[in-house]
C-alpha positions in Angstrom: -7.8 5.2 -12.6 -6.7 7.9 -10.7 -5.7 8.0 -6.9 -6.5 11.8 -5.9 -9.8 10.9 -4.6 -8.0 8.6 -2.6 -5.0 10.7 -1.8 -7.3 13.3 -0.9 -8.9 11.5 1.7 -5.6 10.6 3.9 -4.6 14.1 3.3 -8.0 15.3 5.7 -8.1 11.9 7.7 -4.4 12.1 8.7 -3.5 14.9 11.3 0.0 16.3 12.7 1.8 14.6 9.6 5.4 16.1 8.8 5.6 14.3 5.5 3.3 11.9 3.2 5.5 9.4 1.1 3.0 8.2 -1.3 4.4 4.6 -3.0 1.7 3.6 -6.3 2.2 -0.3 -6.2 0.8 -0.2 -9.9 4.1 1.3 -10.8 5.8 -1.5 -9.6 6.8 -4.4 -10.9 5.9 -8.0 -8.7 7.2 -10.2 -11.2 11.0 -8.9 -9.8 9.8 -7.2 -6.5 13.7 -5.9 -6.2 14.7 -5.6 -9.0 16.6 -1.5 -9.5 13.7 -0.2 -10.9 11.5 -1.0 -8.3 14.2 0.6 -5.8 14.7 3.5 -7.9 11.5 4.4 -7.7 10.9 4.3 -4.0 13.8 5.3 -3.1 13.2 8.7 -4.8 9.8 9.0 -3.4 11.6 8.4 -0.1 14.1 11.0 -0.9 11.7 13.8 -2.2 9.2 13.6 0.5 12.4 12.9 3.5 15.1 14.8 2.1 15.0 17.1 5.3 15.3 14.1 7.4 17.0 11.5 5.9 19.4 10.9 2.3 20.1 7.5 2.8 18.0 4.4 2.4 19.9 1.2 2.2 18.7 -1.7 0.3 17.0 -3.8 2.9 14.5 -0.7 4.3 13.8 0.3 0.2 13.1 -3.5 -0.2 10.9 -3.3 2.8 8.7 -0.6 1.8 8.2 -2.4 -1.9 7.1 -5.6 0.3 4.3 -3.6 2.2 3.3 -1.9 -1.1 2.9 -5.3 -2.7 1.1 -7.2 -0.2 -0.8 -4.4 2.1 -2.4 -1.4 -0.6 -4.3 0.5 0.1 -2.8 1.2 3.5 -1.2 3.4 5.9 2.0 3.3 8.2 2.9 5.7 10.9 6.4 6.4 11.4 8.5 8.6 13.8 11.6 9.8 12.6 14.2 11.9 14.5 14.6 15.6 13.4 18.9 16.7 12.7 20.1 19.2 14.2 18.9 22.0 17.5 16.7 24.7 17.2 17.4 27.5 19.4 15.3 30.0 20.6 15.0 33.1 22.7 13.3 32.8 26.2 12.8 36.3 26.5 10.3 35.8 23.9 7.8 34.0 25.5 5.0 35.0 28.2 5.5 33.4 31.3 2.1 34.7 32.7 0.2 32.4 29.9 2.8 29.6 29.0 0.2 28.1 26.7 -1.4 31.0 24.8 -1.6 31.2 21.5 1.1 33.6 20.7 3.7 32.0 22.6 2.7 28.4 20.4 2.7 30.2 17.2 6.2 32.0 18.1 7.8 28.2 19.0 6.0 26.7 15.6 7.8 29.8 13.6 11.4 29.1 14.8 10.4 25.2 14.4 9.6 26.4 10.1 12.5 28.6 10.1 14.6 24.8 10.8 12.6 23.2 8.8 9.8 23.8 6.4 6.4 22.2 8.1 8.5 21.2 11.0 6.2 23.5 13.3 3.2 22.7 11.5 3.1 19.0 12.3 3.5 19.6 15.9 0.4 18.9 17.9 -0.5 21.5 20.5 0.7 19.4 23.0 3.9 18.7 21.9 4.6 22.7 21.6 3.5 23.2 25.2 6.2 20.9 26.3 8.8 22.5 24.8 7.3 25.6 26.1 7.6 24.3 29.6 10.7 23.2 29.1 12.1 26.6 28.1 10.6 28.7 31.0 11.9 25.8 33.2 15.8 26.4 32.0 15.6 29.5 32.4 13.6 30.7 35.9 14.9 34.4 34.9 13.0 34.2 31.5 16.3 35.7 29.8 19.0 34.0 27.6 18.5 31.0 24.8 17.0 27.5 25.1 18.1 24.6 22.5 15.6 22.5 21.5 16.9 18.9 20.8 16.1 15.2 19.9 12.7 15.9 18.6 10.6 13.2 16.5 8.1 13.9 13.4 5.3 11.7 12.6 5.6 10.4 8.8 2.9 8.2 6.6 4.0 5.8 4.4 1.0 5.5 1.9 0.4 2.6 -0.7 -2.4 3.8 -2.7 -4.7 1.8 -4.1 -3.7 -1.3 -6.2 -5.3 -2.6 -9.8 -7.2 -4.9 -7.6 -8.6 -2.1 -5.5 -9.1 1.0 -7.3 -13.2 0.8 -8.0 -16.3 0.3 -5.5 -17.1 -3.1 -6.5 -13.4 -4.3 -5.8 -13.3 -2.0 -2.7 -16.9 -3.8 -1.6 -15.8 -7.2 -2.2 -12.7 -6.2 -0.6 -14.8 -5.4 2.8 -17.3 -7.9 2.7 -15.2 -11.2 2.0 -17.9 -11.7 -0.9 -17.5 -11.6 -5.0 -19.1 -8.9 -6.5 -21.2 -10.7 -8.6 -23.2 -12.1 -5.6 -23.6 -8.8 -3.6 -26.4 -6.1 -4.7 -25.5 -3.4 -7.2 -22.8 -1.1 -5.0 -24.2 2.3 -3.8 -22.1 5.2 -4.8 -19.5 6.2 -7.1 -15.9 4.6 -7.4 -15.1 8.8 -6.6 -16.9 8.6 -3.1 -15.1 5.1 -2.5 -11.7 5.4 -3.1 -12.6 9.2 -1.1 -14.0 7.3 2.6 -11.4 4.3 1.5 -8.6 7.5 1.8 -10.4 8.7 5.3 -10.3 5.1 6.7 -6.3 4.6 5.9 -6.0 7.9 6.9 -7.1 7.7 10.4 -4.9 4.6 11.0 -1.9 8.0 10.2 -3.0 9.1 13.6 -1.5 6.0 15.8 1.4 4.2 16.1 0.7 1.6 13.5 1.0 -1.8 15.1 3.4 -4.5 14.5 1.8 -7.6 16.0 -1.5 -7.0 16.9 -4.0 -8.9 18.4 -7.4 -9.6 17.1 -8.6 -7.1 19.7 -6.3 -4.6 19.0 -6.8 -4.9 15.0 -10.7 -4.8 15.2 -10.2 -2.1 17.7 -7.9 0.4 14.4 -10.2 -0.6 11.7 -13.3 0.5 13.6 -11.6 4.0 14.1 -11.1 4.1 10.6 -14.2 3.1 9.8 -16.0 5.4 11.8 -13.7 8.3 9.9 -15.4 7.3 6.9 -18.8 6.8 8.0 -18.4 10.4 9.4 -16.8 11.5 6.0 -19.9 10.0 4.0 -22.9 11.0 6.3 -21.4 14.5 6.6 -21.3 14.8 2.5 -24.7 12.8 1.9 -23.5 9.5 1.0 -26.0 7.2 3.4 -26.4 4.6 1.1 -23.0 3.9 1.5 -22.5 4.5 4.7 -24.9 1.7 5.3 -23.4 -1.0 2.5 -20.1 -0.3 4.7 -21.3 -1.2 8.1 -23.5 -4.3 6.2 -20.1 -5.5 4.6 -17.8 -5.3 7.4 -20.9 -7.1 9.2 -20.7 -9.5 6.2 -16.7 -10.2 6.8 -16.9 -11.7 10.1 -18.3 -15.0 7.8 -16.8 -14.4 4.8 -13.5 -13.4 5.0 -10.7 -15.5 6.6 -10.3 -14.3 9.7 -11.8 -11.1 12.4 -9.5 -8.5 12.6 -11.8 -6.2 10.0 -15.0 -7.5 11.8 -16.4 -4.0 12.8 -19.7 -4.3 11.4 -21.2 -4.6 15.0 -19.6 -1.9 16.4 -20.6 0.8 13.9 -24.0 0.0 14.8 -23.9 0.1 18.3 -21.1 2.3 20.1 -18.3 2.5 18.4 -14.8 1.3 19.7 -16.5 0.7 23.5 -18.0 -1.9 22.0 -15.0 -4.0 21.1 -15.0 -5.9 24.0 -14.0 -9.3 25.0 -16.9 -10.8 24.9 -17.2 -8.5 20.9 -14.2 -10.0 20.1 -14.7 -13.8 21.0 -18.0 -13.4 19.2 -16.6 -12.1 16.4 -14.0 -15.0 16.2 -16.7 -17.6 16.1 -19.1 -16.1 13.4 -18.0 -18.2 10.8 -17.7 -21.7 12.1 -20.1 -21.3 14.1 -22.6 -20.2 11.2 -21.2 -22.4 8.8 -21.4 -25.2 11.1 -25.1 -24.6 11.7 -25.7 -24.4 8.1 -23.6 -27.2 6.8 -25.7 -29.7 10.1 -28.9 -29.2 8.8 -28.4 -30.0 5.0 -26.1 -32.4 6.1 -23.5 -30.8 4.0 -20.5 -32.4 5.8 -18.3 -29.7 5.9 -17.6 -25.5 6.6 -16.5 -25.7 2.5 -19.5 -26.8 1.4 -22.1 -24.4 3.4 -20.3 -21.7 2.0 -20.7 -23.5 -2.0 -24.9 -23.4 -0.2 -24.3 -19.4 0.1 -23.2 -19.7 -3.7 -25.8 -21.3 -5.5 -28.7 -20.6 -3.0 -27.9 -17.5 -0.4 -31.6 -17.9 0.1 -32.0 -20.8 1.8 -28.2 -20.6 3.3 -29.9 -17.2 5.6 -33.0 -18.5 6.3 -31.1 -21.7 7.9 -29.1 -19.2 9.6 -32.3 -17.6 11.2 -33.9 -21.4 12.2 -30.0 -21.9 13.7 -30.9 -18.1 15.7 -34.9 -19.6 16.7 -33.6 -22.8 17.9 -30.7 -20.8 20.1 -28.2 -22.6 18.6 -26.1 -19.6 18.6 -26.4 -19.1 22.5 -25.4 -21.5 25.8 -22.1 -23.7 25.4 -19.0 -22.0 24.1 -20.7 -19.4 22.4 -20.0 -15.7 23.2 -22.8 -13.7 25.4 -22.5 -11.4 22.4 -22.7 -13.9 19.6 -26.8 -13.5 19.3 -26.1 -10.3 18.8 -23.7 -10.3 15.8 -25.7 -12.9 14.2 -28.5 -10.9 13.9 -26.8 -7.8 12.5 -25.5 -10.6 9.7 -29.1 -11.9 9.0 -30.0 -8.0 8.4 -27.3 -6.7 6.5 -27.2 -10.1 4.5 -30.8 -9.3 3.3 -30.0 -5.8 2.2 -26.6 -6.7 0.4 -26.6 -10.3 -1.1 -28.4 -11.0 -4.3 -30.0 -13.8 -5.3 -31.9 -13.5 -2.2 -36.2 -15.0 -3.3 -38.4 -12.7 -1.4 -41.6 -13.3 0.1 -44.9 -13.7 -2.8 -47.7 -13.1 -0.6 -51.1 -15.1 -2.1 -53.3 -13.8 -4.6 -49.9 -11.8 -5.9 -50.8 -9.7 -9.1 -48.5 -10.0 -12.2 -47.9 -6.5 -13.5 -46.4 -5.5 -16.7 -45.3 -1.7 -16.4 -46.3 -0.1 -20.2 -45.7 3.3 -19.1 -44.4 5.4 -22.5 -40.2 5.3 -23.1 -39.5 2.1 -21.3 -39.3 -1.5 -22.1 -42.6 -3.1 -20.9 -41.5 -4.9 -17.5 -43.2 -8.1 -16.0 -43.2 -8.6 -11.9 -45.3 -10.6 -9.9 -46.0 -9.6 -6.2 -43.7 -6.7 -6.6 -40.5 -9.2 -7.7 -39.7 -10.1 -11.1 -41.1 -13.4 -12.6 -37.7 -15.3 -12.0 -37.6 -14.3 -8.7 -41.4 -15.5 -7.9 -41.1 -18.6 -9.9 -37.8 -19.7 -7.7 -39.3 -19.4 -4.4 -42.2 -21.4 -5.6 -39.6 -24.2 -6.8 -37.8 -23.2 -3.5 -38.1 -26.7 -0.8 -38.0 -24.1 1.7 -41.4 -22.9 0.9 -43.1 -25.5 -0.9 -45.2 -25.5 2.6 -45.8 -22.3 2.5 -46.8 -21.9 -0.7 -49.4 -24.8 0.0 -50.6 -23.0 3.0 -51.5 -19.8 1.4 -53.0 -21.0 -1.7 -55.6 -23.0 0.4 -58.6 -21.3 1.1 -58.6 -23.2 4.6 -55.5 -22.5 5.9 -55.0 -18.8 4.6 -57.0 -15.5 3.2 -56.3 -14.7 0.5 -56.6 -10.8 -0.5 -55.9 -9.0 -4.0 -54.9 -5.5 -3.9 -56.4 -3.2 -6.6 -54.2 -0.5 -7.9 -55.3 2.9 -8.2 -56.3 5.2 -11.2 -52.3 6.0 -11.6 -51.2 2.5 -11.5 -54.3 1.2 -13.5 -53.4 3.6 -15.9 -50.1 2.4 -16.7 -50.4 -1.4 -16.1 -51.7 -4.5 -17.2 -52.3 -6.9 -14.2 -53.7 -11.0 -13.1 -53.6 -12.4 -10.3 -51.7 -15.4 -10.0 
C-alpha cells in the first residue's frame, strides 16, 4: 500500500528539517542485505535528497542505513550535517536597534537560500538570532561584511513503513505486544494509522535521536511522539483511536518484551512529567510481576504459561489480575509506589481492547432475537451473544456466581420489559 499517508505525517510532525531522505525497506532485498542493488538504491536516495551537502557515501555508512531500514521501519533518525562553504553577508543591512525583528531574520534566511536552496528555511528562529548577534558583534560600526561559517543542518533519515507494518491491525499489534486476532476489531482506517504512525516518527525528527538510551530516556521519546499523534487524532476527530492507542501502549508494558514503548500511563495522566523513577521502575515490573501473580494462583508454574492463560481464556487471566490488585499483591515489597497505578490502567484498557473477554449476564437475562426488516435475525442473551452467555456460565470463575443469582434466597432477580420500539422488533425469554 501506499506510504503518503505516512510520509505526510513526518512531513507536519518534523520541524526545522533541511532534508528528508526517505529509504522504502519493501524495496529492499533482506535475503542479500548488501548486495549492489540494495546500495544502489540508497545511495541515490542519499544523493538526491544530500547532494548539496554531501556526494560521497562509502560502503560501510550505505550498509548502515540498509541495516536500520531492515530492522527499525517505520522510524526516524535525526542527523546533523555540516553545511560547505561561507556565506557572507552585509552588516550594514541589519537593524541594530531590533537585532531580532522580523526583517532582519528574514534578510539572514534569504542570503542563507541564496547558498543553498532551504538552507534558511530549516533554521529555527534561534539559530538566526545567533548569527545575528554574531554579526553586529564583529562589526561594532555596523559597516563592512560578516562570513558566516561551520554551520550544521538537521536531516531525517526516514524508513517508511515495512510489509509487516503498513495496516492498522499490524500497526495495533505492533503497539500493544498482542496478535490481532485476540484484540477487539481496530478503530479507524489504515489512512488515519499509518497518518498519527507518520506524526509519532515524526516528532522523534525534532531531537537528537539517541544512541544508547536508557529505559527512562526511551519511554521518555516515545511518549513525545505519542502525544504528537494523540494531538494529530483528537484535533481531526479520530477519538476512537486516540483511545485504542493509549489502551495498547498501556497493553505493551505486559505484552511486549521489554518497557521502553510503555507510555500508556503517561498519556493518561501528564504527559512526559510523569515518566518518573518511580513510572519507570513500575513500568519495568508490569510483566513479571503480573504474570507472576497469574501463573501463582492457577498454579501454572511459569511467566510462559500465564501468558498461554491470556490465550485461551483472557477472561479469567484479568479477573486474576484484579483479585492479585484486591489482595495488594501489587503494592509493599519491591514493588514500585507507582505500580498500583499502572496496573489498574492495564485492567481498564484490557477490558476495552481484548476479545474474548465473557461479560457479566445479570439474572433473569432476556434472550432477544433482533427481526427488524434487512438484517439477519440476531440472538443475544443479556445484551451479549449466546456464545458469549453460555461461556461465562461454563466459566469456574463464576459458577458461584451464577448459583448466587439464580437463587431466589441469595439474590433478586428482576426482568426488564422493553418498550413499544424494542417490542416491536424482537422476540424475547427470559433465561
Amino acid at each position: 500500500m501506499s506510504d503518503s499517508d505516512f510520509i505526510e505525517g513526518v512531513n507536519a510532525s518534523a520541524r526545522n528539517v533541511f532534508a528528508f531522505v526517505f529509504i522504502d525497506p519493501k524495496l529492499l532485498d533482506p535475503r542479500d542485505p548488501h548486495s549492489a542493488d540494495n546500495r544502489n538504491y540508497v545511495r541515490g536516495e542519499l544523493l538526491s535528497a544530500l547532494s548539496d551537502l554531501r556526494t560521497n557515501f562509502p560502503d560501510a555508512e550505505v550498509d548502515r542505513v540498509i541495516d536500520g531500514a531492515l530492522s527499525s521501519a517505520p522510524s526516524v533518525e535525526r542527523r546533523r550535517l555540516d553545511v560547505p562553504g561561507s556565506v557572507s553577508i552585509d552588516v550594514s543591512t541589519l537593524d541594530s536597534r531590533d537585532k531580532h525583528s522580523q526583517a532582519n531574520r528574514d534578510y539572514i534566511r534569504g542570503e542563507l537560500n541564496g547558498h543553498i536552496s532551504n538552507l534558511g528555511r530549516s533554521m529555527t528562529d534561534q539559530q538566526v538570532d545567533d548569527i545575528i548577534d554574531d554579526a553586529l558583534l564583529s562589526s561594532p560600526s555596523g559597516t563592512g561584511r560578516f562570513a558566516i561559517r561551520n554551520l550544521k543542518v538537521n536531516i531525517c533519515l526516514v524508513n517508511t513503513q515495512a510489509e509487516h507494518s503498513d495496516s492498522k491491525n499490524e500497526l495495533a499489534s505492533t503497539a500493544s505486544g498482542i496478535r490481532t486476532a485476540r484484540l477487539r476489531p481496530v478503530p479507524g482506517t489504515n489512512a488515519i494509522w499509518d497518518r498519527a504512525t507518520g506524526e509519532h516518527e515524526g516528532e522523534h525528527g525534532n531531537r537528537d535521536t539517541l544512541t544508547s538510551p536508557t529505559t527512562k530516556l526511551s519511554i521518555i521519546s516515545e511518549t513525545r511522539g505519542d502525544l504528537q499523534a494523540l494531538k494529530w487524532l483528537r484535533d481531526n476527530g479520530h477519538n476512537d483511536v486516540a483511545q485504542a492507542l493509549t489502551d495498547y501502549r498501556v497493553l505493551s508494558a505486559v505484552h511486549s518484551r521489554d518497557a521502553s514503548h510503555a507510555t500508556g500511563v503517561a498519556l493518561i495522566g501528564s504527559g512526559v512529567s510523569a515518566v518518573n523513577d518511580d513510572y519507570v521502575k513500575a513500568a519495568e515490573q508490569m510483566r513479571s510481576k503480573i504474570l507472576t501473580a497469574v501463573s501463582n494462583e492457577h498454579n501454572l508454574g511459569s511467566e510462559r504459561n500465564a501468558l498461554r492463560m491470556f490465550e485461551y481464556n483472557p477472561g479469567r487471566f484479568v479477573r486474576t489480575v484484579e483479585r492479585a490488585l484486591a489482595r495488594g499483591e501489587f503494592s509493599g515489597g519491591d514493588a514500585s509506589p507507582a505500580l498500583e497505578t499502572h496496573v489498574r490502567a492495564y485492567i481498564d484498557a484490557f477490558k476495552r481492547q481484548v476479545s474474548g473477554i465473557t461479560p457479566p449476564v445479570p439474572s433473569g437475562a432476556r434472550a432477544s432475537v433482533d427481526l427488524e426488516a434487512g438484517s439477519a435475525p440476531t440472538l443475544t442473551i443479556g445484551g451479549v451473544t449466546a456464545p458469549e452467555f453460555f461461556a461465562r456460565i461454563a466459566d469456574p470463575d463464576f459458577v458461584p456466581q451464577t448459583v448466587a443469582s439464580n437463587d431466589p434466597a441469595l439474590s433478586e432477580t428482576s426482568v426488564r420489559t422493553p418498550d413499544a420500539t424494542v417490542q416491536a422488533r424482537t422476540v424475547a425469554v427470559t433465561v
